[in-house]
C-alpha positions in Angstrom: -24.5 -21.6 8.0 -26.5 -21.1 4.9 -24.8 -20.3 1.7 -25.8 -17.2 0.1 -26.1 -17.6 -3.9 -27.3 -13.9 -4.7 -24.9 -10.7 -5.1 -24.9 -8.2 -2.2 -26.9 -5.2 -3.0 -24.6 -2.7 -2.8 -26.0 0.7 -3.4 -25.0 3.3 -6.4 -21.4 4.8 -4.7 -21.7 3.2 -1.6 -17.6 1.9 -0.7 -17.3 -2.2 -0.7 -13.7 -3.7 0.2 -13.1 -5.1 -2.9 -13.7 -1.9 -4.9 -12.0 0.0 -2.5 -8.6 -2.5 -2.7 -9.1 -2.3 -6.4 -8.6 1.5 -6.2 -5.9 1.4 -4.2 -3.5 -1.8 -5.8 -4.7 -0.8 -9.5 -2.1 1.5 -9.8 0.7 -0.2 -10.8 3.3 1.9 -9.1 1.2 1.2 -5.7 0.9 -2.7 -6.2 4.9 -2.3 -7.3 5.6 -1.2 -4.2 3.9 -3.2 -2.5 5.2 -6.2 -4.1 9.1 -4.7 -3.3 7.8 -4.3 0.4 6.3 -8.0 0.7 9.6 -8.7 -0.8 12.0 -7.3 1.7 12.6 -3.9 0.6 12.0 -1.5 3.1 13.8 1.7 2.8 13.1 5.2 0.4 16.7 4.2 -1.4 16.3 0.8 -1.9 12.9 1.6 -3.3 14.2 4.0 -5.3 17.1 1.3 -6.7 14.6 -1.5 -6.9 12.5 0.7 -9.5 12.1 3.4 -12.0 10.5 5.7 -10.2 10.3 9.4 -9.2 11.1 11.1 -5.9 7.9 12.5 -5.5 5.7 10.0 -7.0 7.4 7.2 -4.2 6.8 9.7 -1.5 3.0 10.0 -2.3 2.4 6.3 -2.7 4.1 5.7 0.3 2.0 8.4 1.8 -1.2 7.1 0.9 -0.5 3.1 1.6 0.7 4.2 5.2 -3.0 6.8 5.3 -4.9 3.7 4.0 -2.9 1.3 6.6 -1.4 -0.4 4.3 2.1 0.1 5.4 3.5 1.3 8.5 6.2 3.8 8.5 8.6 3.0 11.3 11.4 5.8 11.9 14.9 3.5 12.3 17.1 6.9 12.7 16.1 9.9 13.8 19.4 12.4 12.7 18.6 12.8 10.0 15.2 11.4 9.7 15.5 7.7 8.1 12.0 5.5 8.1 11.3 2.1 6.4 8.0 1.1 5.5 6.8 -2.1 7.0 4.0 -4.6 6.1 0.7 -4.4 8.0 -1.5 -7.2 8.6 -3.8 -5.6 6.3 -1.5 -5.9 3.7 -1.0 -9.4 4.0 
């Protein structure tokens, strides 16, 4: 296997992974939640307890890291509706 010591030509606004992660995790309420999930906290409340954070803003960065597979949303009661948000392998 030969090493390759040049860049990769990446054309202008073409998507790489690394940019891509970037986008995603550089929001720090995204790689906070993340971090709590990784930890062991799985669960809208205990999200909500773990950090200073708003209804609303929690619910669309769940959103989006179970959208960009991030996080799986797994459904643990169903009356009423109660989900946890798991670690993917992607996430890992």
């Amino acid at each position: 296997m030969e090493l390759q010591t040049q860049p990769t030509a990446l054309e202008p606004g073409s998507a790489n992974a690394v940019g891509r992660m970037l986008g995603l995790l550089g929001d720090e309420w995204t790689l906070l939640i993340v971090q709590q999930v990784l930890e062991g906290v799985s669960r809208f409340g205990e999200l909500m307890k773990a950090m200073p954070i708003s209804n609303s803003v929690l619910t669309g960065r769940l959103n989006l890291l179970v959208r960009e597979g991030l996080l799986r949303r797994h459904i643990y009661q169903s009356n009423p509706l109660r989900a946890e948000y798991l670690v993917t392998d992607r996430s890992r």
